[in-house]
C-alpha positions in Angstrom: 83.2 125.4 105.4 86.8 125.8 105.3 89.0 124.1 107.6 92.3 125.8 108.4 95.0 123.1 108.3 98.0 123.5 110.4 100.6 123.0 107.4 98.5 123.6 104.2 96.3 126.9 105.6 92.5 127.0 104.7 91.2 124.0 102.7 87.6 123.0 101.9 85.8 120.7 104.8 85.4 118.3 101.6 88.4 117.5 100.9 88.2 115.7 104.9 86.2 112.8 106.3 84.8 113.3 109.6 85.5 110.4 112.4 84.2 111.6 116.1 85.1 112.5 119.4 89.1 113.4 120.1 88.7 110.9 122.6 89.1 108.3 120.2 92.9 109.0 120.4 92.7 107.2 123.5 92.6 104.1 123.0 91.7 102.0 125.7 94.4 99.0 126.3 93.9 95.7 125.5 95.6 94.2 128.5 93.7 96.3 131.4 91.6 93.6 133.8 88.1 95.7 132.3 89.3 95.9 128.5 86.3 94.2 127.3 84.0 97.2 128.7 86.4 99.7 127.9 86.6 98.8 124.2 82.4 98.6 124.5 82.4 102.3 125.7 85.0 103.2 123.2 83.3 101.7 120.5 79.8 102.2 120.6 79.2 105.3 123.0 79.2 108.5 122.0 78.4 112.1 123.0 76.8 114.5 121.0 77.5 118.0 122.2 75.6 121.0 121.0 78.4 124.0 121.1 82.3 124.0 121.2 83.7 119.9 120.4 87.2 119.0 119.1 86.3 116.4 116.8 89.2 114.1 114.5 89.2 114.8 110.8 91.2 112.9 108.6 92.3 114.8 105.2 92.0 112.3 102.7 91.8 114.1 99.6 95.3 116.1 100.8 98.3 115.2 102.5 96.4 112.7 104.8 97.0 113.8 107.9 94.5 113.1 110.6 93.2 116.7 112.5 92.2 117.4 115.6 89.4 120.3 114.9 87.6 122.3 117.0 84.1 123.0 115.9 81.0 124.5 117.0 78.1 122.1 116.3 75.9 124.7 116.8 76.5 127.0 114.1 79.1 124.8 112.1 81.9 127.5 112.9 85.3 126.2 112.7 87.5 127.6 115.6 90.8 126.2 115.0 92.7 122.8 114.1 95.8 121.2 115.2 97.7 118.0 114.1 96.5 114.9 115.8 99.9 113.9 116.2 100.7 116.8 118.1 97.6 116.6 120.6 98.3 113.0 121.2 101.8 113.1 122.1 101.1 116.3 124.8 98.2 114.2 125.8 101.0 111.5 126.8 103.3 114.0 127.9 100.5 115.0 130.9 99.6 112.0 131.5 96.2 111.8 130.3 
């Protein structure tokens, strides 16, 4: 399975650990009045979707850079990636 990296163009899916959802860039805050259930759900809940899922891979037998990929968990098909740097900072930029 090759993943194609935004910088370094197709590299093997080995050379990447896997971490979950892209909804882990969202980290809930520590100060908000229901932080303690908000870190629960963030922690230890999980969805598993059969079909398209942008997932967060981290390269860590490359440059190290953390990946936001999109996936089919169906058939394993890789549709794209992006920079997880990039999706988080227009996630902040809309407000979400």
């Amino acid at each position: 399975m090759l993943i194609p990296h935004p910088i370094l163009g197709p590299r093997d899916a080995r050379e990447f650990s896997y971490l979950g959802d892209v909804r882990l860039i969202d980290r809930p805050s520590p100060d908000a009045p229901d932080a303690a259930d908000a870190f629960c759900d963030y922690v230890f809940l999980r969805d598993n979707p059969a079909g398209v899922h942008r997932e967060l891979w981290f390269h860590e037998q490359g440059d190290r850079s953390w990946l936001v990929v999109r996936r089919n968990t169906v058939t394993h098909e890789i549709l794209g990636a992006e920079l997880a740097r990039d999706v988080a900072l227009a996630r902040k930029r809309s407000g979400q």
